[in-house]
N, C-alpha and C positions, 0 to 999 in steps of 0.2 A: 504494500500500500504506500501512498505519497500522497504529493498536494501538487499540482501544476497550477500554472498560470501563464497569462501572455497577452500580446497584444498582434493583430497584425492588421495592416491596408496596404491593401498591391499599389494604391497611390501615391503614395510618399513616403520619406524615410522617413524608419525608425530607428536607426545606428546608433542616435544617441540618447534611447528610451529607456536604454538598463535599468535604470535607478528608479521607474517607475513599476517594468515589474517585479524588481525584486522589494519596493514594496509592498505589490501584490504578495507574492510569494512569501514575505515576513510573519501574514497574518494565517498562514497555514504551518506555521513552524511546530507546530502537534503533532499534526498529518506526518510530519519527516522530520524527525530530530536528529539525524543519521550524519543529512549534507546536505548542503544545497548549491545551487546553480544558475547562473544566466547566459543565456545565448541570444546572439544579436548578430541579424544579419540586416540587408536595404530595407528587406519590407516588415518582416518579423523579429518579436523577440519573444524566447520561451523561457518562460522560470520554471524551477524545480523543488520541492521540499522530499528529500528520501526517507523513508524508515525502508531500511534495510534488510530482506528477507531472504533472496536467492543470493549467490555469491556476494558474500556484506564486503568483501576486501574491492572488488569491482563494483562495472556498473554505475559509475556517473553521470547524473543528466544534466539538463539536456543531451540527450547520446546524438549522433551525427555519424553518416556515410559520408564521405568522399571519395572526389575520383580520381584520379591518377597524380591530377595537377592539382591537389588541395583544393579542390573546386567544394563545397555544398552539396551532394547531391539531396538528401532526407536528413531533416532534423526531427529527434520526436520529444515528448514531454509527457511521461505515460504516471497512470494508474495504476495498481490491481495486481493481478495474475490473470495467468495464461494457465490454465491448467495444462493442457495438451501440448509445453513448448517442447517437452523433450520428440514428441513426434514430429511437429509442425522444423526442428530443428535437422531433424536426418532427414526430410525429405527438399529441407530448401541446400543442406549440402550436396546432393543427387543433382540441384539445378547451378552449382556452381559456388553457395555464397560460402563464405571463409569465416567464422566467428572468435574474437578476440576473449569474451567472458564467459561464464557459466547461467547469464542470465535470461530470466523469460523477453527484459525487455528490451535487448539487442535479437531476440528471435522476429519479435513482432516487427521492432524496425527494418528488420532485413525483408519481413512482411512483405510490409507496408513498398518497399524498393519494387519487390516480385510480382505481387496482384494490384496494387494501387488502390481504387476506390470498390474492387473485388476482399481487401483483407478481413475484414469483418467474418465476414464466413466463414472463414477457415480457423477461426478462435471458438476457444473452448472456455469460456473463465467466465472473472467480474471484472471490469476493465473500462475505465476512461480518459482516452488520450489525445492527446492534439500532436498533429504530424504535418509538418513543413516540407512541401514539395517547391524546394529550390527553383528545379528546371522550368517547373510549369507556375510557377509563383499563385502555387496552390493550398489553401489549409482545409486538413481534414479534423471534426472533430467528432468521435468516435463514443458512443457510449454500450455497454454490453446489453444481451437481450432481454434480463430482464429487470436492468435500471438499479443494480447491487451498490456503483459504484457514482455519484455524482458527477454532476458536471454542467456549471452553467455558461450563458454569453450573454453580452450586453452590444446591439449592434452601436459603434461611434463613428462618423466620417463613413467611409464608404468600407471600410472593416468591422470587427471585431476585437471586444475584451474579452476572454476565458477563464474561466478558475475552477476547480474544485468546490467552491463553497461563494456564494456571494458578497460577503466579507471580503476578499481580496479583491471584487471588483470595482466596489466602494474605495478601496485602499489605492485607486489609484487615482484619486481627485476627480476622474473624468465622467464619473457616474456617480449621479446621488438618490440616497437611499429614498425611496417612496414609499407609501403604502398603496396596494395595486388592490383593488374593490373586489374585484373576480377572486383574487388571491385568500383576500378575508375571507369570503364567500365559503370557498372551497373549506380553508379552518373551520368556521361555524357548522359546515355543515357538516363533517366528517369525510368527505371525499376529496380528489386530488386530480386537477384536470394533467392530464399530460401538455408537457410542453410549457405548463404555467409555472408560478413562483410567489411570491407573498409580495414579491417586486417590483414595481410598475419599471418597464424596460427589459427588465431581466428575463432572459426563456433559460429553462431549464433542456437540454437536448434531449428527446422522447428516450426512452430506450428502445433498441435494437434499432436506432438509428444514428445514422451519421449526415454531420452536418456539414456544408463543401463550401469554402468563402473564395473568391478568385473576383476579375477584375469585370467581372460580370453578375458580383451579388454574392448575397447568401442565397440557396436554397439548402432543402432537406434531402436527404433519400434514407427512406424506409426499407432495413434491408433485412429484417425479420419481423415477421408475425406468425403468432396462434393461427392453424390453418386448420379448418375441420377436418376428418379424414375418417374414412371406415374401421372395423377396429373388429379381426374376426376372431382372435382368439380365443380360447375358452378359460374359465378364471383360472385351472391349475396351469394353464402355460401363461399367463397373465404375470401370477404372481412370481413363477418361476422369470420371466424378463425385467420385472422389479428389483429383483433380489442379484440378479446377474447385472442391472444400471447399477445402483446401490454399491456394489463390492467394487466395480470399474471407477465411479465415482470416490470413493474414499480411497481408493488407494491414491488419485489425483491430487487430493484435498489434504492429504498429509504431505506434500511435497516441501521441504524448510529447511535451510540452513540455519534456524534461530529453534530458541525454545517453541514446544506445538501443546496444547490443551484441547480442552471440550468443555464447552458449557454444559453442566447435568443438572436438570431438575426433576429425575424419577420420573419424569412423563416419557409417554412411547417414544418422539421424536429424539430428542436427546437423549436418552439412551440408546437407540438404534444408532445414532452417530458415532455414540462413546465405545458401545460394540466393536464396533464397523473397524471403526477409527485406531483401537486399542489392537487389532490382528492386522492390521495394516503394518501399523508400527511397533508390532511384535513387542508389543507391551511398553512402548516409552511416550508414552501417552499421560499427563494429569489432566484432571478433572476438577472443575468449581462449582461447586454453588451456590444460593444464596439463599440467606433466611434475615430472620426479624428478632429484636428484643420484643417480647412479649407473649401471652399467650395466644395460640392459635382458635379461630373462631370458625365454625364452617357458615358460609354463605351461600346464595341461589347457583352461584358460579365455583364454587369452591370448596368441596364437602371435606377434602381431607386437606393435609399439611404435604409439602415435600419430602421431609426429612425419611420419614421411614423407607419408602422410594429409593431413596439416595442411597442407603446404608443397604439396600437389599440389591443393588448394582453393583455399589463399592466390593461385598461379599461375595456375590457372585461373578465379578468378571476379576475380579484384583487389582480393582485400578489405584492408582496413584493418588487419593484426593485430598481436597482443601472443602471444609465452610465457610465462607465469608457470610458473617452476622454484621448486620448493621444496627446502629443506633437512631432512634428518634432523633438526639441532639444534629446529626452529621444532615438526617435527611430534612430538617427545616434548618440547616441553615440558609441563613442568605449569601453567603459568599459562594456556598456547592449551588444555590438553584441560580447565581450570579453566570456561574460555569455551565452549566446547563443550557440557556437561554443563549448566550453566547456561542456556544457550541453549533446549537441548531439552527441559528439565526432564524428563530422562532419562537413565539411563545412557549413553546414546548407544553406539556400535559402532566403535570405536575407530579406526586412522588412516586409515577412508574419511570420518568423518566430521568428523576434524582439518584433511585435506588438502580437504575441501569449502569448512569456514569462510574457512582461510586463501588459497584460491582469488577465495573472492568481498571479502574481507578487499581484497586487489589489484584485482581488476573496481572496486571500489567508487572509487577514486582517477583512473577513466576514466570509469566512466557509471554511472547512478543506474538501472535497468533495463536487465534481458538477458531474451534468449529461450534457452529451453532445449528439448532434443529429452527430457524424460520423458514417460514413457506411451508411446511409440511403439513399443517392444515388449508392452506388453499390449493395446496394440490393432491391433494387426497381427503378432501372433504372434513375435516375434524373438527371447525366450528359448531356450536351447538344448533345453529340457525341454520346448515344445511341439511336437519332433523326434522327440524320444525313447518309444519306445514303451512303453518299461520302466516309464521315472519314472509316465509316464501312468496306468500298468495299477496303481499301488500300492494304490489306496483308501485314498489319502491327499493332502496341497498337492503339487503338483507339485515343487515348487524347496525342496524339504526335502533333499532327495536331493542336492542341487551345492552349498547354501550352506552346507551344515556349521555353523552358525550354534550352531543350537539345542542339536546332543547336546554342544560345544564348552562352554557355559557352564553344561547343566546336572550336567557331568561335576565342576564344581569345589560344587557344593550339598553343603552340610551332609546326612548323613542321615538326619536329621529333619524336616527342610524339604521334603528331595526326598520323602520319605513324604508330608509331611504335602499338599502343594501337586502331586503325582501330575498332572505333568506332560502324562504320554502317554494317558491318561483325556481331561481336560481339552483336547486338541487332537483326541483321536478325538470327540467331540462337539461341538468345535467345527466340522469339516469336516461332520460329519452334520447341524447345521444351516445351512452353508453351501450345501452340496447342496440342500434343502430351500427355496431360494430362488429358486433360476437359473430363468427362464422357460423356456418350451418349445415348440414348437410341436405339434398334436395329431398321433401318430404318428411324430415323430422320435427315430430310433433309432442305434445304431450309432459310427462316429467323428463324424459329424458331430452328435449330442447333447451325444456326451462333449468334444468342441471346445468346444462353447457351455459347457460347464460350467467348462474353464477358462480360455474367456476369463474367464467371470462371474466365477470366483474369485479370479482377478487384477486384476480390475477392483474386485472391492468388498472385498479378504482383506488383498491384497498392494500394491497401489500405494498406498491414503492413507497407508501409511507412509511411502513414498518421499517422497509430499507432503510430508506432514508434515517431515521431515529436511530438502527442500530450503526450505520456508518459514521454518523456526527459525533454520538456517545464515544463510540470505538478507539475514534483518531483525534477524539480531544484529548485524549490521553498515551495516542502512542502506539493502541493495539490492534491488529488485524484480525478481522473477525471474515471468518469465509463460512458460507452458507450454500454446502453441497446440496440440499434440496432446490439450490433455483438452477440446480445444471437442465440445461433446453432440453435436451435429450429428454430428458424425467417429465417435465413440464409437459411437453407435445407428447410426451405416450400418455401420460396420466389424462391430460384433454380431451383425451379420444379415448378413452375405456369408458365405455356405457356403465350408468349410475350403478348399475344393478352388480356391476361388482364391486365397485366400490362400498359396496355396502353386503357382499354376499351373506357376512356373518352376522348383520344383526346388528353389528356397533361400528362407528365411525371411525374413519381409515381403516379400512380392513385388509387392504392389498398392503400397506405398510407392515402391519398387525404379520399378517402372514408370512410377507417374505423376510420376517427380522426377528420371528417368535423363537426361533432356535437357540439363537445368541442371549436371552436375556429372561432373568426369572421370571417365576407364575405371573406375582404378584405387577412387575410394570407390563407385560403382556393384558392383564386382565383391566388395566385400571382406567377410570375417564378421564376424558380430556377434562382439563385444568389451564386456567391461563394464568402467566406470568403475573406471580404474589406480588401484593403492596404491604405495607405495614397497619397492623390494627391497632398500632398503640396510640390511647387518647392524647400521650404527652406529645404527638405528631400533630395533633388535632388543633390543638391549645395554644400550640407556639406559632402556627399559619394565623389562627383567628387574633393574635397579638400583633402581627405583624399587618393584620388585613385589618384590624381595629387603626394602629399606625396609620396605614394608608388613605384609610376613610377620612380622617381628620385633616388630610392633606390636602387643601382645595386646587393647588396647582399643579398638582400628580399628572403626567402626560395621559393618561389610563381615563380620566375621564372624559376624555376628546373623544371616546366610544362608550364608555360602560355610566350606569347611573350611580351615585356612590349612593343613596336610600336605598335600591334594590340591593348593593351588597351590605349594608346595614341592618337589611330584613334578614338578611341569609343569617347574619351573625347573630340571631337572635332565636336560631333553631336551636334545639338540640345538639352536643357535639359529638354525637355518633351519624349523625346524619351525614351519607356518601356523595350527595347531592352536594351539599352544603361544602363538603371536603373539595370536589372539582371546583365550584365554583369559583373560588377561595384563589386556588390553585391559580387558575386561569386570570384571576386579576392580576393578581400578584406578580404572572411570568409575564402578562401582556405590558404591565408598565414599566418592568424592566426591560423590556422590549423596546418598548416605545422610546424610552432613558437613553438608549446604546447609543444616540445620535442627536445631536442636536441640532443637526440638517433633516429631520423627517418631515415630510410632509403629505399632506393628501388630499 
């Protein structure tokens, strides 16, 4: 993983812009604490922040081809991994190229020399990179299929800004920060338009597309999508080509010259990776978890606790592990949810996404890369809402209905805001172009349409946010998080398996369930899905409504430029076990540190 940035316009120099993006590049120094780098050629210049994974001794970026006479041929400024370099690498020496490191991201560059605006395809990873065609005074900007890896632009003059996070785009004086309506929109409502951003100016580059800047413009080209397809197998050969992706897949995913982990939280996915993961690497595998000061309560979404889970993986496969406990005090501080918000250059969603940072915050003092089980519920159906026949039937996102999210934060809008930025319009049109998307096959009717429909919507509505959240928390600190369940491979077979095996046994992810039951005790075989714990301790409760008392008093707080401070005064006035009350809280709190980061915002 890294942080890139850069600037480029085929119309004028930029030879003496360095200092501009290695400002950019300054503000990703998390992303890559490793090294960094600027390159500056007439029309481009590419910055670099490394955290070092494949060959740490090489491997400096901006990397560069040249040609005989020191000429430029490709300069790149990459992301990610490649999972597939060690093949992608013996087949480009076959066509001639010569390679100086051990790394993935002189493969892709020599790519990128080979196929040109073909390379994409021939990658296998999480990946987003911007690549400098010298000859044809071309930029390509590159993000993976299924958007693991960020990456935005800001069009200025007749080019481009790029970065890894929007922060560095800002950071370069030539863009200033807005609030983009659509963008709120999207926030409030719980979904995510592709291609948008919380940014007015800023497009975030779709995934599985790449973006081409030359002296003719930007355009896009979209060079993967979800494609319907018939699907004849029967479920014992089904499960059997899960379990053969699966094993092909982790052996990929443990690839590192640094320390390697797995995220474990005693649920099916994470443990099927920890599994996976742990005979991959023939046992040099640790494992984390996380838990709470306090005691555990079961809830509508959460009947039991992790821990036993853990201990009956730990026992059973002999893994290597750690508990990371967190405290109330650490997860309301203001300095950690300071970090948080910054991170994400978003409000963020308050102590799921405190207890993430300061999770991998710990991970990061044991290994420099983990594997995590995300996506494994939208691709194999594990949500409780893909059960549910109700949520289904709404003619609306499924997981509207369980996450309370949305009517939560848009209960505290001013009502003018709520007028004016009309919410529940803006999200009925945004599912009616969502819908408008999903492939089909000719003649497919009934549950098994309406299934594809939401896998598709969770697939392209609802998980790049998750992405997105796990990649900001990750490299705010340093860590490489890879998520073997978004390999495309997986994704496009699981898209195309008819409902009815997904579900052949009766409970949700069953093709998972099956082809991974071998490897792992009764007890995480047998057990429900469970989503990612928060903390139930009231002294979490107590110290938010202190601070969100604070705030309230505050009549020049940038937070009320949207929110009403009597409607979060009423909140304060609930109960303090009320969940509602706990988002709510949250969401002011992170929106006005939000709104705080700048004192150029506007809207």
């Amino acid at each position: 993983m890294c942080g890139i940035a850069g600037w480029v316009d085929p119309t004028r120099s930029l030879r003496d812009k360095g200092r501009v993006v290695r400002a950019m590049a300054d503000t990703l120094a998390a992303r890559g604490p490793d090294s960094e780098g600027v390159w500056a050629g007439a029309n481009a210049v590419l910055g670099h922040r490394r955290l070092a994974v494949m060959d740490p001794e090489h491997g400096e970026q901006p990397m560069l081809l040249s040609d005989d006479r020191d000429r430029p041929l490709t300069v790149i400024s990459y992301s990610g991994e490649v999972f597939n370099h060690l093949e992608l690498r013996a087949e480009l020496e076959l066509l001639g190229h010569k390679f100086r490191t051990d790394t993935d991201t002189e493969v892709v560059l020599h790519a990128c020399l080979e196929w040109e605006t073909g390379v994409a395809e021939h990658l296998n990873g999480m990946f987003a990179f911007a690549v400098w065609d010298a000859r044809r005074g071309r930029l390509l900007l590159v993000r993976d299929r299924l958007g693991v890896k960020p990456l935005f632009y800001a069009p200025h003059g007749h080019g481009v800004l790029f970065a890894s996070e929007p922060k560095a785009l800002f950071a370069s004086g030539l863009i200033t920060p807005a609030v983009d309506d659509d963008g709120l929109r999207d926030f409030l409502a719980s979904v995510r338009t592709p291609g948008g951003s919380l940014f007015r100016g800023v497009h975030e580059v779709r995934p599985g597309t790449m973006v081409v800047v030359d002296d003719r413009g930007i355009r896009e080209h979209r060079y993967w999508a979800l494609r319907a397809r018939p699907h004849t197998a029967d479920v014992p050969e089904t499960v059997d080509h899960v379990r053969d992706l699966l094993g092909d897949i982790a052996n990929r995913h443990v690839r590192a010259d640094v320390p390697l982990g797995a995220l474990l939280s005693g649920g099916l996915d994470s443990s099927a990776l920890a599994a996976l993961g742990r005979r991959s690497t023939h046992g040099r595998l640790r494992t984390f978890s996380v838990d709470f000061d306090g005691q555990f309560v079961p809830d509508r979404l959460r009947a039991t606790p992790d821990a036993p889970y853990v201990r009956d993986m730990v026992g059973h496969c002999g893994l290597d592990h750690r508990d990371i406990v967190l405290d109330s005090a650490a997860l309301a501080d203001p300095a950690t949810r300071q970090a948080v918000v910054t991170a994400r250059d978003a409000p963020a969603t308050g102590d799921m996404d405190t207890s993430l940072y300061l999770l991998f915050q710990a991970v990061r003092d044991h290994a420099t890369v983990v594997i995590s089980g995300e996506s494994a519920d939208e691709v194999f159906g594990g949500y409780p809402w893909f059960h549910d026949p109700a949520a289904l039937a709404t003619g609306d996102y499924p997981w509207r209905y369980l996450t309370g999210r949305s009517g939560t934060y848009q209960a505290l809008l001013r009502e003018d805001v709520a007028a004016a930025l009309d919410v529940a319009t803006h999200r009925e049109n945004h599912y009616r172009q969502a819908l408008a998307e999903v492939p089909v096959l000719p003649g497919e009717t009934g549950i098994q349409r309406r299934m594809r429909e939401v896998f598709h919507l969770h697939l392209t509505r609802w998980l790049p946010d998750l992405l997105d959240r796990k990649d900001r928390l990750s490299m705010a600190v340093g860590l490489e998080v890879r998520v073997p369940f978004c390999d495309h491979r997986l994704v496009e077979y699981a898209f195309n398996t008819p409902w009815a095996h997904h579900t052949f046994d009766g409970q949700e992810k069953s093709l998972l369930r099956a082809a991974t039951a071998d490897l792992l005790p009764a007890s995480v075989v047998n057990r429900t899905k469970a989503p990612y714990p928060i903390t139930q301790d009231v002294a979490y409760d107590r110290a938010i409504r202190d601070q969100a008392g604070d705030l309230a008093a505050t009549p020049t707080a940038p937070v009320w430029t949207f929110l009403d401070p009597q409607r979060l005064r009423d909140r304060l006035a609930r109960p303090v076990t009320d969940r509602a009350t706990r988002a709510g809280i949250d969401f002011a709190l992170n929106l006005d540190l939000w709104l705080s980061s700048s004192s150029s915002w506007s809207r």
